[in-house]
C-alpha positions, 0 to 999 in steps of 0.5 A: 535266432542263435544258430544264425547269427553263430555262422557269419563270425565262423566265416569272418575267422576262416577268412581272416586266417587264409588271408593271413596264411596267404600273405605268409605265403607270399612273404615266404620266399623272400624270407628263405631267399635272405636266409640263404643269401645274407643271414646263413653266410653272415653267421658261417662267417663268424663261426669260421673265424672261431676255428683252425679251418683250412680249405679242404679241412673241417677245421676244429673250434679254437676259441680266440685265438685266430684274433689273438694271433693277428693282433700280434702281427705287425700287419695287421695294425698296419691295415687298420692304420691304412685303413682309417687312413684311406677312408678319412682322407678320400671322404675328405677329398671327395667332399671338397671336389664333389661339393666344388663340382656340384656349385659349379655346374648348378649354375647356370653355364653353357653346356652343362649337361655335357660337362655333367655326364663327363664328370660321371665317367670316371664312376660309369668306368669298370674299376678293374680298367680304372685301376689298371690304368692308374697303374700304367700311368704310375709306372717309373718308367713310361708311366704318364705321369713321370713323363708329364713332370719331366715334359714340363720341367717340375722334376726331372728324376724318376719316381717309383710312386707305387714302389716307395713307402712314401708315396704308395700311399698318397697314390693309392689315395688319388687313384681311389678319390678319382674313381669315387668323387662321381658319387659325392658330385651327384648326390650334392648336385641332386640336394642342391637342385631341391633347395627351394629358391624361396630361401635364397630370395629371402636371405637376399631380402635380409642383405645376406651375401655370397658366402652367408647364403652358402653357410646358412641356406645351401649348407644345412638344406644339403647336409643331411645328403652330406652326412648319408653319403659320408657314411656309404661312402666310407662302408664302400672304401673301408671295403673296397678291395680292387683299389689297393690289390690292383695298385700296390697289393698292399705294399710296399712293405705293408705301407698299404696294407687294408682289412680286405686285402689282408683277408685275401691273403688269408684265402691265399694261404688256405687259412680259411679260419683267420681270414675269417677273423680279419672279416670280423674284426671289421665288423662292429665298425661296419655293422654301426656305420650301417644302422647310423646311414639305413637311420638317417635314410629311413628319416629321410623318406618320412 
Protein backbone atom coordinates (compact mmCIF):
# COMPACT_ATOMS: atom_id res chain seq x y z
CA UNK A 1 0.00 0.00 0.00
CA UNK A 2 2.99 2.32 0.67
CA UNK A 3 5.21 1.68 -2.30
CA UNK A 4 1.92 2.47 -4.42
CA UNK A 5 0.61 5.73 -3.19
CA UNK A 6 4.99 6.76 -3.43
CA UNK A 7 4.55 6.70 -7.37
CA UNK A 8 1.73 9.32 -8.48
CA UNK A 9 3.50 12.17 -6.50
CA UNK A 10 7.13 11.46 -8.00
CA UNK A 11 4.93 11.77 -11.17
CA UNK A 12 3.17 14.69 -10.48
CA UNK A 13 6.98 16.52 -9.42
CA UNK A 14 8.74 15.20 -12.80
CA UNK A 15 5.71 16.67 -14.65
CA UNK A 16 5.41 20.16 -12.67
CA UNK A 17 9.54 20.77 -13.50
CA UNK A 18 9.11 20.00 -17.17
CA UNK A 19 6.55 22.30 -17.56
CA UNK A 20 8.32 24.80 -15.76
CA UNK A 21 11.60 23.87 -17.68
CA UNK A 22 9.58 24.25 -20.93
CA UNK A 23 8.06 27.65 -20.15
CA UNK A 24 11.53 28.65 -19.28
CA UNK A 25 12.27 27.57 -22.68
CA UNK A 26 9.70 29.42 -24.32
CA UNK A 27 10.55 32.76 -22.52
CA UNK A 28 14.02 32.05 -23.48
CA UNK A 29 14.33 34.06 -26.48
CA UNK A 30 12.58 36.87 -25.69
CA UNK A 31 14.96 37.40 -22.82
CA UNK A 32 18.19 36.92 -24.79
CA UNK A 33 16.59 39.21 -27.45
CA UNK A 34 16.12 42.25 -24.75
CA UNK A 35 19.39 41.91 -23.40
CA UNK A 36 21.06 41.95 -26.59
CA UNK A 37 18.86 44.78 -28.11
CA UNK A 38 17.90 47.14 -24.90
CA UNK A 39 19.81 46.22 -21.72
CA UNK A 40 23.23 45.52 -23.37
CA UNK A 41 23.46 48.83 -25.40
CA UNK A 42 21.53 50.77 -22.39
CA UNK A 43 24.45 49.70 -19.92
CA UNK A 44 27.28 50.25 -22.85
CA UNK A 45 26.17 53.57 -22.97
CA UNK A 46 26.41 54.52 -19.70
CA UNK A 47 30.02 52.86 -19.10
CA UNK A 48 31.12 54.96 -22.58
CA UNK A 49 29.99 58.18 -21.21
CA UNK A 50 32.69 57.32 -18.30
CA UNK A 51 35.63 57.36 -20.55
CA UNK A 52 37.81 59.29 -23.11
CA UNK A 53 36.76 56.73 -26.06
CA UNK A 54 37.11 58.00 -29.61
CA UNK A 55 35.92 56.15 -32.59
CA UNK A 56 38.86 53.55 -33.15
CA UNK A 57 40.06 53.93 -29.39
CA UNK A 58 39.25 51.77 -26.52
CA UNK A 59 39.06 54.85 -24.63
CA UNK A 60 40.40 54.92 -20.75
CA UNK A 61 37.94 55.35 -17.50
CA UNK A 62 37.99 59.20 -16.90
CA UNK A 63 35.58 59.13 -14.20
CA UNK A 64 33.20 62.68 -14.35
CA UNK A 65 34.79 64.50 -16.33
CA UNK A 66 33.07 64.31 -19.81
CA UNK A 67 29.85 65.78 -17.58
CA UNK A 68 31.86 68.05 -15.67
CA UNK A 69 33.36 69.60 -19.15
CA UNK A 70 30.03 69.81 -21.02
CA UNK A 71 28.26 71.66 -17.76
CA UNK A 72 31.18 74.18 -18.58
CA UNK A 73 30.03 74.90 -22.01
CA UNK A 74 27.76 77.37 -23.09
CA UNK A 75 26.13 74.99 -25.43
CA UNK A 76 25.23 72.70 -23.42
CA UNK A 77 23.01 74.94 -20.99
CA UNK A 78 21.75 76.32 -24.43
CA UNK A 79 20.38 72.87 -25.24
CA UNK A 80 18.86 72.16 -22.30
CA UNK A 81 17.02 75.59 -22.29
CA UNK A 82 15.84 74.93 -25.98
CA UNK A 83 15.02 71.75 -24.99
CA UNK A 84 12.64 72.61 -22.02
CA UNK A 85 11.42 75.05 -24.43
CA UNK A 86 10.34 73.09 -27.31
CA UNK A 87 8.69 70.60 -25.41
CA UNK A 88 6.47 72.81 -23.17
CA UNK A 89 5.58 75.00 -26.11
CA UNK A 90 4.91 72.34 -28.75
CA UNK A 91 2.90 69.98 -26.00
CA UNK A 92 0.93 73.27 -25.19
CA UNK A 93 0.33 73.92 -28.98
CA UNK A 94 -0.42 70.65 -29.91
CA UNK A 95 -3.10 70.42 -27.06
CA UNK A 96 -5.25 73.72 -28.13
CA UNK A 97 -5.27 72.20 -31.60
CA UNK A 98 -5.70 68.77 -31.42
CA UNK A 99 -8.33 69.06 -28.59
CA UNK A 100 -9.86 71.86 -30.83
CA UNK A 101 -9.87 69.65 -33.90
CA UNK A 102 -10.97 66.77 -31.83
CA UNK A 103 -14.61 68.65 -30.68
CA UNK A 104 -14.95 69.59 -34.09
CA UNK A 105 -15.07 66.57 -36.29
CA UNK A 106 -16.87 64.61 -33.09
CA UNK A 107 -19.92 66.62 -34.38
CA UNK A 108 -21.89 65.44 -36.40
CA UNK A 109 -20.69 67.48 -39.84
CA UNK A 110 -21.04 66.59 -43.57
CA UNK A 111 -17.89 64.83 -44.63
CA UNK A 112 -16.31 63.99 -41.48
CA UNK A 113 -14.24 60.93 -42.46
CA UNK A 114 -12.64 62.83 -45.18
CA UNK A 115 -11.75 65.74 -43.03
CA UNK A 116 -10.50 63.29 -40.43
CA UNK A 117 -7.98 61.48 -42.80
CA UNK A 118 -6.61 64.59 -44.07
CA UNK A 119 -5.81 66.10 -40.72
CA UNK A 120 -3.85 62.78 -40.19
CA UNK A 121 -1.57 63.53 -43.08
CA UNK A 122 0.74 65.60 -41.81
CA UNK A 123 1.92 62.52 -39.18
CA UNK A 124 1.40 59.68 -42.20
CA UNK A 125 3.98 62.22 -44.14
CA UNK A 126 7.89 60.81 -43.58
CA UNK A 127 9.56 63.33 -41.53
CA UNK A 128 12.56 63.71 -43.44
CA UNK A 129 9.84 65.39 -46.38
CA UNK A 130 8.10 67.03 -43.73
CA UNK A 131 11.00 69.02 -42.67
CA UNK A 132 12.43 69.30 -45.79
CA UNK A 133 9.58 71.11 -46.95
CA UNK A 134 9.31 73.22 -44.12
CA UNK A 135 12.83 74.22 -44.90
CA UNK A 136 11.93 75.36 -48.45
CA UNK A 137 9.04 77.44 -47.45
CA UNK A 138 11.44 79.35 -44.73
CA UNK A 139 13.59 80.00 -47.30
CA UNK A 140 14.36 83.98 -47.64
CA UNK A 141 14.39 84.05 -50.77
CA UNK A 142 11.61 81.89 -52.77
CA UNK A 143 10.51 80.45 -49.52
CA UNK A 144 6.43 80.17 -49.55
CA UNK A 145 5.84 81.82 -46.63
CA UNK A 146 7.68 85.19 -47.49
CA UNK A 147 6.30 85.19 -50.63
CA UNK A 148 2.62 84.95 -49.01
CA UNK A 149 3.36 87.94 -46.85
CA UNK A 150 4.52 89.81 -49.43
CA UNK A 151 1.53 88.71 -51.91
CA UNK A 152 -0.95 89.73 -49.38
CA UNK A 153 0.49 93.24 -48.37
CA UNK A 154 1.53 91.86 -44.12
CA UNK A 155 5.26 92.78 -44.81
CA UNK A 156 7.08 93.41 -47.43
CA UNK A 157 10.50 92.91 -46.46
CA UNK A 158 12.38 89.52 -46.24
CA UNK A 159 12.86 87.38 -43.37
CA UNK A 160 15.77 84.74 -42.83
CA UNK A 161 13.25 82.93 -40.45
CA UNK A 162 15.80 79.76 -39.87
CA UNK A 163 18.99 82.22 -39.94
CA UNK A 164 18.03 84.84 -37.35
CA UNK A 165 17.94 84.13 -33.49
CA UNK A 166 14.68 85.57 -33.29
CA UNK A 167 12.83 83.63 -35.10
CA UNK A 168 14.69 79.82 -35.65
CA UNK A 169 13.22 79.17 -32.54
CA UNK A 170 9.46 79.82 -33.05
CA UNK A 171 10.23 78.15 -36.75
CA UNK A 172 11.25 75.27 -35.54
CA UNK A 173 8.27 75.33 -32.98
CA UNK A 174 5.69 75.65 -35.70
CA UNK A 175 7.21 73.15 -38.02
CA UNK A 176 7.40 70.56 -34.90
CA UNK A 177 3.72 71.36 -33.93
CA UNK A 178 2.82 70.76 -37.36
CA UNK A 179 3.83 67.37 -37.86
CA UNK A 180 2.79 66.10 -34.19
CA UNK A 181 -0.55 67.92 -33.58
CA UNK A 182 -2.06 64.49 -35.68
CA UNK A 183 -1.27 62.27 -32.76
CA UNK A 184 -2.80 64.48 -29.85
CA UNK A 185 -6.03 64.83 -32.50
CA UNK A 186 -6.47 61.28 -32.53
CA UNK A 187 -5.87 59.90 -29.13
CA UNK A 188 -8.62 62.90 -27.79
CA UNK A 189 -10.89 61.99 -30.70
CA UNK A 190 -10.54 58.51 -29.64
CA UNK A 191 -11.42 59.33 -25.77
CA UNK A 192 -14.21 61.65 -26.46
CA UNK A 193 -15.77 58.96 -28.85
CA UNK A 194 -15.96 56.74 -25.51
CA UNK A 195 -17.63 59.03 -23.04
CA UNK A 196 -21.10 57.47 -22.40
CA UNK A 197 -23.74 59.84 -23.71
CA UNK A 198 -25.63 58.92 -20.51
CA UNK A 199 -23.79 61.76 -18.96
CA UNK A 200 -24.37 64.40 -21.23
CA UNK A 201 -28.11 63.64 -20.90
CA UNK A 202 -27.68 63.91 -17.37
CA UNK A 203 -25.76 67.33 -16.94
CA UNK A 204 -28.41 68.41 -19.56
CA UNK A 205 -31.43 67.31 -17.15
CA UNK A 206 -29.49 68.97 -14.07
CA UNK A 207 -29.60 72.43 -16.55
CA UNK A 208 -26.04 72.51 -17.38
CA UNK A 209 -25.00 74.19 -20.37
CA UNK A 210 -22.28 74.24 -23.10
CA UNK A 211 -19.39 75.24 -21.55
CA UNK A 212 -20.30 73.20 -17.99
CA UNK A 213 -20.75 70.07 -20.02
CA UNK A 214 -17.17 70.51 -21.23
CA UNK A 215 -15.64 71.11 -17.92
CA UNK A 216 -17.33 68.68 -15.79
CA UNK A 217 -18.58 65.68 -18.41
CA UNK A 218 -16.08 65.81 -21.34
CA UNK A 219 -12.68 67.22 -19.47
CA UNK A 220 -12.37 64.71 -16.84
CA UNK A 221 -13.80 61.47 -18.82
CA UNK A 222 -10.95 62.54 -21.48
CA UNK A 223 -7.86 63.52 -19.15
CA UNK A 224 -6.39 60.46 -18.23
CA UNK A 225 -5.77 60.22 -22.35
CA UNK A 226 -4.62 63.84 -21.92
CA UNK A 227 -2.11 63.22 -19.18
CA UNK A 228 -0.85 59.68 -21.26
CA UNK A 229 -0.46 61.53 -24.45
CA UNK A 230 1.41 64.74 -22.87
CA UNK A 231 3.94 62.50 -21.26
CA UNK A 232 4.75 60.28 -24.82
CA UNK A 233 4.41 63.30 -26.62
CA UNK A 234 7.23 65.07 -24.68
CA UNK A 235 9.75 61.60 -24.41
CA UNK A 236 9.30 61.80 -28.47
CA UNK A 237 9.86 65.73 -29.04
CA UNK A 238 12.55 65.80 -25.97
CA UNK A 239 14.22 63.06 -28.33
CA UNK A 240 13.25 63.98 -31.53
CA UNK A 241 16.20 64.89 -33.62
CA UNK A 242 15.19 65.28 -37.32
CA UNK A 243 13.20 68.52 -36.67
CA UNK A 244 15.87 70.61 -35.49
CA UNK A 245 19.00 69.00 -37.46
CA UNK A 246 17.16 69.34 -40.85
CA UNK A 247 15.73 73.01 -40.04
CA UNK A 248 18.54 74.97 -38.40
CA UNK A 249 21.28 72.28 -37.11
CA UNK A 250 20.91 73.67 -34.12
CA UNK A 251 21.55 77.12 -34.79
CA UNK A 252 21.78 80.12 -35.58
CA UNK A 253 24.41 80.39 -32.79
CA UNK A 254 23.42 77.76 -30.74
CA UNK A 255 19.55 79.52 -30.62
CA UNK A 256 18.30 75.79 -31.20
CA UNK A 257 20.49 73.86 -30.06
CA UNK A 258 18.87 70.03 -28.01
CA UNK A 259 20.21 67.31 -26.34
CA UNK A 260 19.95 65.11 -29.29
CA UNK A 261 21.60 67.31 -31.71
CA UNK A 262 24.47 68.21 -29.53
CA UNK A 263 25.18 64.21 -28.97
CA UNK A 264 25.41 64.06 -32.60
CA UNK A 265 28.05 66.62 -32.74
CA UNK A 266 29.81 64.63 -30.32
CA UNK A 267 29.43 61.42 -32.80
CA UNK A 268 30.74 63.93 -35.49
CA UNK A 269 33.89 64.83 -33.66
CA UNK A 270 34.89 61.20 -32.82
CA UNK A 271 34.18 62.22 -29.08
CA UNK A 272 32.39 58.94 -28.66
CA UNK A 273 32.81 59.23 -24.62
CA UNK A 274 31.07 62.65 -24.38
CA UNK A 275 28.43 62.04 -26.80
CA UNK A 276 27.76 59.53 -24.38
CA UNK A 277 27.66 61.98 -21.73
CA UNK A 278 24.89 64.53 -23.48
CA UNK A 279 22.85 61.00 -23.70
CA UNK A 280 23.01 60.44 -20.18
CA UNK A 281 22.67 63.47 -18.80
CA UNK A 282 19.15 63.23 -20.63
CA UNK A 283 18.38 60.17 -18.92
CA UNK A 284 16.66 60.59 -15.43
CA UNK A 285 14.43 62.80 -16.85
CA UNK A 286 13.22 60.36 -19.68
CA UNK A 287 13.72 57.31 -17.36
CA UNK A 288 11.09 59.22 -14.89
CA UNK A 289 8.67 60.45 -17.62
CA UNK A 290 8.60 56.77 -18.90
CA UNK A 291 7.67 54.82 -15.62
CA UNK A 292 4.94 57.80 -14.93
CA UNK A 293 3.43 57.37 -18.66
CA UNK A 294 3.92 52.96 -18.79
CA UNK A 295 1.84 53.67 -14.85
CA UNK A 296 -0.74 55.29 -15.78
CA UNK A 297 -1.19 53.22 -19.15
CA UNK A 298 -0.94 49.91 -16.85
CA UNK A 299 -3.85 51.54 -14.79
CA UNK A 300 -5.82 52.13 -17.81
CA UNK A 301 -5.90 48.69 -19.05
CA UNK A 302 -7.16 47.32 -15.24
Amino acid sequence: MTISDAGPPRRRLGSGLKLKLFAYALVAPVVLLILGLVAYPFFFAIWVSFTDMVIGSAGNFVGFKNFEYLAGTATFWAAIRNTIVIVLVSDALKLVIGLGLALLVHQNLPGRGLFRSFLMLPWAMPAFVAFLTWRVLYQPIGGGINLILNQTGLYTGTVDWLGTRNTAMASVIIASVWRGFPFWFISILAALQSVPKELYEAAIVDGANTWQRFWNVTIPSILPVIIVTTLLSSIWTANGFEHVWLLTAGGPSDATMVFPVLAYFGMQTQRIGEAAAVSVYMLPVLAILVLFATSLMMRREE
